[in-house]
C-alpha positions in Angstrom: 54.0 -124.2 -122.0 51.9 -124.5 -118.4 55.0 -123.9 -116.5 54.8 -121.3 -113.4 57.8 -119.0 -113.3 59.4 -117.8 -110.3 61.6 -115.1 -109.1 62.9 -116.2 -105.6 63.5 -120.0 -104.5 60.5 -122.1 -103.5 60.2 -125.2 -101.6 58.5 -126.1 -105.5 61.0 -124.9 -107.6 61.9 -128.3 -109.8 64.4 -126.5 -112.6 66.9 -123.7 -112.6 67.6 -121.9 -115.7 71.4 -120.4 -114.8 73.1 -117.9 -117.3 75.8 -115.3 -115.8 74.5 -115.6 -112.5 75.9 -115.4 -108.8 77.9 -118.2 -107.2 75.3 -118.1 -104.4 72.1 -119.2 -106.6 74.0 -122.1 -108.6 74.7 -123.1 -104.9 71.2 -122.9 -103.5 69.7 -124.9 -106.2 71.7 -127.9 -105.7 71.3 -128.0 -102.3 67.5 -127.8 -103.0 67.8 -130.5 -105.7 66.4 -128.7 -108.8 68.3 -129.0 -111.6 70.3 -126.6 -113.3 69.9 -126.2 -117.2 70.5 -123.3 -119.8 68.8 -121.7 -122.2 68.9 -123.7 -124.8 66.8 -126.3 -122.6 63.9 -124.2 -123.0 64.3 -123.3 -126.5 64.5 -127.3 -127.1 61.1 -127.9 -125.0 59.4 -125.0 -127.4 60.3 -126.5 -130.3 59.4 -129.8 -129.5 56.5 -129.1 -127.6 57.8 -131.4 -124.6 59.7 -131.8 -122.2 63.3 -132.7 -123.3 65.8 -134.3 -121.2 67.3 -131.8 -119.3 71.1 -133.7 -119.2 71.3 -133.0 -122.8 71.0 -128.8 -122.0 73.2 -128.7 -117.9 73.5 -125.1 -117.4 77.3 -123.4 -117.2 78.8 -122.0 -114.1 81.8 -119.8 -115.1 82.0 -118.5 -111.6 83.0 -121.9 -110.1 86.6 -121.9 -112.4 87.6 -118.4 -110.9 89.9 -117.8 -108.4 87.7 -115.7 -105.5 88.8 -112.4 -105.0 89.3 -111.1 -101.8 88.2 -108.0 -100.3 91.1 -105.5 -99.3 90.2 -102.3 -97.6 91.1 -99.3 -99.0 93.3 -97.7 -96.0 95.4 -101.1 -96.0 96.6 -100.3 -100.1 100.1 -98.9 -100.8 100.1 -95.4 -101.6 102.1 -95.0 -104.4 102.0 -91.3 -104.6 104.7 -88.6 -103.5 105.2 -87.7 -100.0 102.8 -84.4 -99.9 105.5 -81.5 -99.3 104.3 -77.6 -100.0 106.9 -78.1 -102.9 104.9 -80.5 -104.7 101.6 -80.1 -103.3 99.5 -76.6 -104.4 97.2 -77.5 -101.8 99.5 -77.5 -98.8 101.5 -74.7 -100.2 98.5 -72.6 -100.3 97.5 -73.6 -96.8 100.8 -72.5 -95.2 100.8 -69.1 -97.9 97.1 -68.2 -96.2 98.8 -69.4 -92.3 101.5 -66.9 -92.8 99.6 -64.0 -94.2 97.4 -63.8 -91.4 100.4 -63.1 -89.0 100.8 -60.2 -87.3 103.6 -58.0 -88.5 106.9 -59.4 -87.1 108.0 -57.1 -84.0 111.1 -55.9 -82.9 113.2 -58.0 -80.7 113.5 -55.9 -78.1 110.7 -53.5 -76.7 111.4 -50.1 -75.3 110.7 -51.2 -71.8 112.5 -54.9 -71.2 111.2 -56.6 -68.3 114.1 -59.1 -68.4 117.5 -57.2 -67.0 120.4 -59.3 -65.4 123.4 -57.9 -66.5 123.1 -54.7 -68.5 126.3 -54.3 -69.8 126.9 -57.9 -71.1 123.0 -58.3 -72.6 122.2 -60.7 -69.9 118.4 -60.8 -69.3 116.2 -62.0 -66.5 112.9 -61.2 -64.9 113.0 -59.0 -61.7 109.9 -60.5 -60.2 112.3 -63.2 -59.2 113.5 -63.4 -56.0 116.5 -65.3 -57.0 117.6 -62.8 -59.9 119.9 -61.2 -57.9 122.2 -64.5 -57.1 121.5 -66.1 -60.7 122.7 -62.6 -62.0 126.0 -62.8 -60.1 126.5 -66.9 -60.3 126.0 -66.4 -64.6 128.4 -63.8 -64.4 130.7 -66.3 -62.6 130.7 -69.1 -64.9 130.9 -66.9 -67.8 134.4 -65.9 -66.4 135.0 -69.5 -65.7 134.3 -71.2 -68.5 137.1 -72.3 -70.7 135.7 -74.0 -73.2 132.9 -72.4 -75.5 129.7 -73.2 -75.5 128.5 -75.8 -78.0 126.5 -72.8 -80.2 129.5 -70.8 -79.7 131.2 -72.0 -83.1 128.2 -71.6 -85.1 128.1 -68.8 -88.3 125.7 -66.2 -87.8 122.7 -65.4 -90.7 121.6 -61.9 -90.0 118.0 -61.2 -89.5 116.0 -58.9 -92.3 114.6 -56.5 -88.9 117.4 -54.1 -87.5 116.4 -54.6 -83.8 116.0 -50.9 -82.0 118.7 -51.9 -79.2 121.8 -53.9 -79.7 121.6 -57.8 -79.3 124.9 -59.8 -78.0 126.2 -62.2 -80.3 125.0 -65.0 -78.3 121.2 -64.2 -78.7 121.4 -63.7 -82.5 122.8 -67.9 -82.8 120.4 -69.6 -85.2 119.4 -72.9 -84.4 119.8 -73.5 -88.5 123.5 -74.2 -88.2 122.7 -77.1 -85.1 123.8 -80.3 -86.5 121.1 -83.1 -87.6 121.3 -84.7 -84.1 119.1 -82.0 -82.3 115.7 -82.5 -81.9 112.9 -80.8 -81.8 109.0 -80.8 -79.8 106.0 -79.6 -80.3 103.5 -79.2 -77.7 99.8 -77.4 -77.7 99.0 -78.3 -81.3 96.8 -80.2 -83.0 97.2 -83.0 -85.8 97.4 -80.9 -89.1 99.7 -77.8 -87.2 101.2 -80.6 -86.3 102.1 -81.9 -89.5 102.8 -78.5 -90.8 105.7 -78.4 -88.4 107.0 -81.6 -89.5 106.9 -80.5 -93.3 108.5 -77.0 -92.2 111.3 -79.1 -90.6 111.5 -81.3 -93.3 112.1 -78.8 -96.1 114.7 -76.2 -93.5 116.6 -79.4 -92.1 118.7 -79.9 -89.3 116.2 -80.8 -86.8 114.5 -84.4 -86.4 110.9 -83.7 -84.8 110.2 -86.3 -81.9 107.6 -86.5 -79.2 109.0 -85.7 -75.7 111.6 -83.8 -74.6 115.0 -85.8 -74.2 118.6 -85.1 -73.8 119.2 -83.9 -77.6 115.7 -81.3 -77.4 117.1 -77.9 -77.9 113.9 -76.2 -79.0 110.0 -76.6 -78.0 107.5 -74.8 -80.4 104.1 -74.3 -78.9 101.0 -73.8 -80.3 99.5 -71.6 -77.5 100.5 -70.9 -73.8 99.6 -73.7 -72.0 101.9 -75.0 -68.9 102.3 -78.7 -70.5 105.2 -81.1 -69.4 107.0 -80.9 -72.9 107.2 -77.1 -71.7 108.2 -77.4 -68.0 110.6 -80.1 -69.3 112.0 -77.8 -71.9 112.1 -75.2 -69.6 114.5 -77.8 -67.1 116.3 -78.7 -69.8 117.4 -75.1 -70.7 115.6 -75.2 -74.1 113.9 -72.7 -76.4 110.4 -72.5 -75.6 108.9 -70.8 -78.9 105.6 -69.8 -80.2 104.5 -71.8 -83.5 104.7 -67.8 -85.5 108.8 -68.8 -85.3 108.2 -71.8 -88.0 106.1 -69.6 -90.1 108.0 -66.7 -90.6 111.5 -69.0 -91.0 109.1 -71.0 -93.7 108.7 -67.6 -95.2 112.4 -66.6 -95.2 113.5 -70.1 -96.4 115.5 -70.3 -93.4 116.2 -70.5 -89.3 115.2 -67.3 -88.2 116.6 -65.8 -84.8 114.6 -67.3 -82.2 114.6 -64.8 -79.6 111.1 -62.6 -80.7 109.5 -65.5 -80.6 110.5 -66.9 -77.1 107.4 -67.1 -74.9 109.1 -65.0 -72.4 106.1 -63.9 -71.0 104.5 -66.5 -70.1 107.1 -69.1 -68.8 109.9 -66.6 -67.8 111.9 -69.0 -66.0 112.6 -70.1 -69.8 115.3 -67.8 -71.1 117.1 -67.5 -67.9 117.4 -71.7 -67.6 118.2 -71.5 -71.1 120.7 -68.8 -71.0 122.4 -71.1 -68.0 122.4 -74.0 -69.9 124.0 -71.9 -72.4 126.6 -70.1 -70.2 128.0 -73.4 -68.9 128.3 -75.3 -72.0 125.8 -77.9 -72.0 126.5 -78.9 -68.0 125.1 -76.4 -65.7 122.7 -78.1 -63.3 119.5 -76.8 -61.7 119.5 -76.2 -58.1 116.1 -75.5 -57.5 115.3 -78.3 -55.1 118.8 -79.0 -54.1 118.0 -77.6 -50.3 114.9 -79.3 -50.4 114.1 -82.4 -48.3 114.2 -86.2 -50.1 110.7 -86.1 -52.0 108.5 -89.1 -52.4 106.6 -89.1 -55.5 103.3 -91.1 -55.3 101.7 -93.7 -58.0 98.5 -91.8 -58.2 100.4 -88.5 -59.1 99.1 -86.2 -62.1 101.5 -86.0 -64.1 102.5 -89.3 -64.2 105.0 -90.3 -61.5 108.1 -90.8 -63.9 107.7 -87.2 -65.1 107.7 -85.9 -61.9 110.8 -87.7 -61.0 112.7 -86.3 -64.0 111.3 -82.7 -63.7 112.7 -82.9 -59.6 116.1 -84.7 -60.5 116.4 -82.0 -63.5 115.7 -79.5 -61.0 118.9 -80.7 -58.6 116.4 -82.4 -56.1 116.6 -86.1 -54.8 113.9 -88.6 -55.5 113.4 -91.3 -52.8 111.8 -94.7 -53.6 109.8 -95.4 -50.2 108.0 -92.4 -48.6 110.1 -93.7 -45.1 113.1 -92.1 -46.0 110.8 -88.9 -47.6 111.0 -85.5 -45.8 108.0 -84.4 -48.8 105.1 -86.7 -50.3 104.2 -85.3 -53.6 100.5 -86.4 -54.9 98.0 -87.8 -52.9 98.3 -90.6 -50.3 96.8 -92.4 -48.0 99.4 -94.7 -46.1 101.4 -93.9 -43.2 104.1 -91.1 -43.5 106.7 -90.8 -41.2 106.4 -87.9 -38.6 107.2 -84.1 -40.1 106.6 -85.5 -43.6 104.3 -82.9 -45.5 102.2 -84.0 -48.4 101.8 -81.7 -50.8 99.9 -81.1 -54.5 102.0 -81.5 -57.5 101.1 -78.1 -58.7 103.8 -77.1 -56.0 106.6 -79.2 -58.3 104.9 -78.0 -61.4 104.7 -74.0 -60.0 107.5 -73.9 -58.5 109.7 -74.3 -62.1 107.4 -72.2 -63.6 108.0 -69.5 -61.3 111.6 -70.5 -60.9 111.7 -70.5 -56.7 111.3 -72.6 -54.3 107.5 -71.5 -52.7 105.8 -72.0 -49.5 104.4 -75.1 -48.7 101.0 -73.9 -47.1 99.0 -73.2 -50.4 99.7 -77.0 -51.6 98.7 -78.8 -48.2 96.9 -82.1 -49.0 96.8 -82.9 -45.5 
């Protein structure tokens, strides 16, 4: 009929033929000023072989009646799916299934050479290599002959384990953290997301434990994923906690229950751990660390690594007194560059930090930041 057709707008384009299309086009051609018609417009002008009024044919624009829908993402949707739990996910069982097959066979709990001896005839264990073993050996003894009240494990039922251990263990190493009540907590340190999570479903499904971040006044056990000296450990360790290895919520998956935590105590590489813990234990709840208590008033700097309020709790756990302005300080702990008083020493925090993993007090003159 002589008209030219075209696909895209045009500053030419006089008519619009609109069926089904896009909000966006109906809106472009009336800003143009063509004007809209249907199908039946064109149909008309064939029949009548000219051009018919195009009012009598307007074109229809469903689009402009609906309600716009707006775009949600998908990670902001409500899942209404279970709770994945190796119950009711195959997935996640089979991932734990392959995480405890590749364990190495469980060992006994005691080896034929202990390093850790304090008081043979009562069980007692420590590590000789410290130079306060022999005063911690007879000060345990003492407030195990104190003590009037028992400590607050010391009520608990015992669950035996499915290993007969070589050497005899004392009652008060085989307790099972499965019979704590609900109000301990637990921490996991060295892990990352997904082990993570593992531990939170292990929890989950065995009870008795709520899992939180840091280690607080209710932490009685820290499971770590590898050996590293982080400040959930060294915390742990002044808090007289079980500092275990991450094979101890495997193999108590595997048995369906709280295993005996004592093979899997990382003994050997914090062993300050079982002794604070054993104190802790020995005392009911209230013995105190002494560690700094002969030690001057410590000043601990802003720019401090770990961060400053850690390194106050770690000292005050560890019986030594924190002093806000570095006038009344007899140590500076992490770097600074004001004015000290005279005999003040400024030392690393590694010497805080070594010093409770080593349980002793050691010489200032490898942490000099003078």
């Amino acid at each position: 009929m002589g008209a030219e057709v075209s696909k895209t707008f045009k500053k030419h384009v006089t008519h619009v033929v609109f069926k089904d299309g896009h909000q966006s086009t109906w809106n472009k051609a009336r800003k143009i000023g063509a004007k809209l018609v249907s199908v039946l417009w064109v149909d008309r002008c064939k029949e009548e072989a000219k051009l018919v009024d195009e009012e009598l044919f307007p074109g229809q624009n469903d689009e402009a009646n609906r309600l716009i829908k707006k775009r949600t993402h998908r990670c902001m949707q409500p899942k209404d799916s279970a709770e994945k739990t190796p119950e009711n996910n195959i997935r996640m069982k089979k991932k734990l299934d392959k995480m405890i097959k590749d364990l190495a066979p469980q060992y006994p709990l005691f080896p034929d050479v202990s390093p850790y001896i304090i008081d043979q005839e009562n069980g007692i264990v420590y590590s000789p290599s410290l130079k306060r073993s022999d005063s911690m050996a007879r000060r345990l003894k003492e407030m195990r002959e104190k003590r009037d009240s028992p400590s607050p494990t010391g009520r608990l039922s015992v669950v035996p384990s499915r290993t007969t251990p070589k050497y005899w263990v004392p009652p008060h190493q085989r307790l099972l953290s499965a019979t704590l009540p609900a109000t301990r907590t637990l921490v996991t340190t060295s892990m990352s997301t997904d082990t993570q999570k593992t531990v939170t479903e292990v929890v989950k499904l065995l009870g008795r434990f709520s899992v939180v971040d840091l280690v607080c006044e209710t932490t009685t056990h820290v499971v770590s994923g590898g050996q590293r000296r982080t400040l959930n450990v060294l915390l742990g360790i002044a808090r007289g906690c079980w500092v275990l290895s991450f094979e101890w919520m495997l193999r108590s998956l595997e048995q369906r229950r709280w295993l005996p935590e004592e093979p899997y105590e990382l003994s050997e590489s914090f062993p300050a751990a079982p002794i604070c813990r054993l104190q802790q234990h020995l005392s009911a709840g209230e013995h105190q660390q002494d560690l700094f208590h002969f030690q001057p008033a410590i000043f601990v700097s802003q720019q401090s690594q770990p961060p400053p309020d850690s390194l106050v709790e770690l000292i005050q756990l560890c019986g030594g007194s924190v002093c806000k302005t570095v006038r009344q300080a007899g140590l500076c702990v992490g770097p600074y560059s004001g004015r000290r008083p005279e005999g003040c020493r400024n030392l690393s925090e590694q010497w805080v930090l070594d010093c409770i993993t080593q349980l002793k007090a050691l010489s200032y003159e490898n942490y000099n930041l003078e």
